[in-house]
N, C-alpha and C positions, 0 to 999 in steps of 0.2 A: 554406415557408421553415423551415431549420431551426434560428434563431436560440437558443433555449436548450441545444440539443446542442453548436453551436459554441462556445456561452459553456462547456458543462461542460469538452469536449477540453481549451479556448484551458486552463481551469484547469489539469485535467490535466497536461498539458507545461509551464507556468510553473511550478507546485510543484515540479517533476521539475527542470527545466532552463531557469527562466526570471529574469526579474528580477520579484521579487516584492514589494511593500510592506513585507513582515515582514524584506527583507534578504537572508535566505539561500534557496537553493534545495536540494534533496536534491547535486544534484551538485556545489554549491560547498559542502558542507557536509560529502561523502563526498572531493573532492578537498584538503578541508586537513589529511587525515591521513594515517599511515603503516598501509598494509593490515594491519603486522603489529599495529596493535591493535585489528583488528574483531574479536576473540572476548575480548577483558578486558573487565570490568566491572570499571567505575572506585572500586564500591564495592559493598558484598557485595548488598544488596536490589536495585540496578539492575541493569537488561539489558545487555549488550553491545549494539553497532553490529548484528551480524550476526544475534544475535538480533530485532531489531529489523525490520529488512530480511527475514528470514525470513517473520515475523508479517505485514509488507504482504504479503506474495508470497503468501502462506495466501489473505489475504483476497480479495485480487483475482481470484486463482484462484476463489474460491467467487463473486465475483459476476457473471466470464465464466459459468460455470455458472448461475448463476440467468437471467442474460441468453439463456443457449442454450436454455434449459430451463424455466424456469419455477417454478427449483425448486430448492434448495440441500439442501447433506450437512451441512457443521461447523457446528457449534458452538461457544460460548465453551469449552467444556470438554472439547475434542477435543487430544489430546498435540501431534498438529502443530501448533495456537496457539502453541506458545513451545514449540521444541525448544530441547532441553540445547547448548549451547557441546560438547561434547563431538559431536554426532551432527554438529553443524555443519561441526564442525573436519574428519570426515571428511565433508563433501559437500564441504568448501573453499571458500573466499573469492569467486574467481572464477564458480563453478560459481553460488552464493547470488545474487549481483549478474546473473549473466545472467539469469536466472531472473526476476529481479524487472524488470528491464528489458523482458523477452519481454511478463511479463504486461501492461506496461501498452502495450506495443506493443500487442499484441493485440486492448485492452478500446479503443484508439482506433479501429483499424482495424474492429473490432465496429459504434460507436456512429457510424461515418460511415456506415453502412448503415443506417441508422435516421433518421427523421423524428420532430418533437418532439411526436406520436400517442405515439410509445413511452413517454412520459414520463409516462402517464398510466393504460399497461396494468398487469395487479397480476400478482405472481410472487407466489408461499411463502416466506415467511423460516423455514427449520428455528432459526432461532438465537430468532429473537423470538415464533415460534410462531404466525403467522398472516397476513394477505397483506399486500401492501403495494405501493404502486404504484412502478413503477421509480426518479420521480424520489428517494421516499427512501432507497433504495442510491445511486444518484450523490452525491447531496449527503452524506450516510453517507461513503461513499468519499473526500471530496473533504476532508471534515471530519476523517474519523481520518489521511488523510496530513499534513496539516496539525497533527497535534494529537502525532502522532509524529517529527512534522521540528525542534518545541519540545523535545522526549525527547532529539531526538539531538545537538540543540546542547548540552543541558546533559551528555550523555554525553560529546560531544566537549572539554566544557570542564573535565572534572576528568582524565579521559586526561591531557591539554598540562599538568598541572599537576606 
């Protein structure tokens, strides 16, 4: 039975596109605004929307990677972490959002091929520098989307202002 993978997914997709306790989801949160302001930063030290969305998309990607491999490349301190609004502006709005939608496609379609055994095997974390067992990338995962969808509500709320 693979009842804690399901509970990870079930999370997965409610953060993403669900009805969640906290209120908002990334997609009612990405739909109450005008695309043309995912590259402003509402104020000089914050991120933009698309910087933001960039930063999931990094990380996800690293931890399909880790999931495939065993093994991860980035770092906290790697320039893809937070590309410049300018490098964005020429991947494009569209281009950013697919991207980040693919990967979590991906990292579901991944973790339905897995039994909650996996939760318990260790991968490398390059970033933290030593092993760790899958479940703390999921919950990891599950926690900075969460802790980013807070980021982007208050991004979204001096944007409207």
């Amino acid at each position: 039975m693979n009842t804690l993978l399901k509970y990870i997914i079930e999370e997965l997709k409610n953060i993403q596109n669900g009805k969640i306790w906290i209120g908002s989801s990334y997609t009612s949160k990405l739909n109450s605004i005008d695309n043309s302001l995912v590259f402003k930063r509402p104020i000089k030290d914050m991120h933009s929307i698309a910087e933001i969305i960039s930063h999931l998309t990094l990380w996800r990607n690293e931890a399909l990677l880790k999931i495939k491999t065993g093994t991860g490349s980035k770092t906290d301190d790697c320039e893809e972490n937070w590309l410049t609004n300018s490098k964005l502006q020429d991947k494009g709005w569209d281009t950013i959002k697919t991207e980040y939608d693919n990967t979590l496609t991906e990292l579901i379609t991944l973790l339905k091929e897995k039994d909650d055994s996996f939760l318990k095997k260790e991968y490398y974390d390059t970033d933290f520098k030593g092993n760790y067992e899958y479940s703390f990338l999921l919950n990891g995962m599950l926690q900075h989307d969460i802790y980013h969808l807070g980021q982007l509500g208050l991004i979204i709320k001096y944007l409207k202002q």
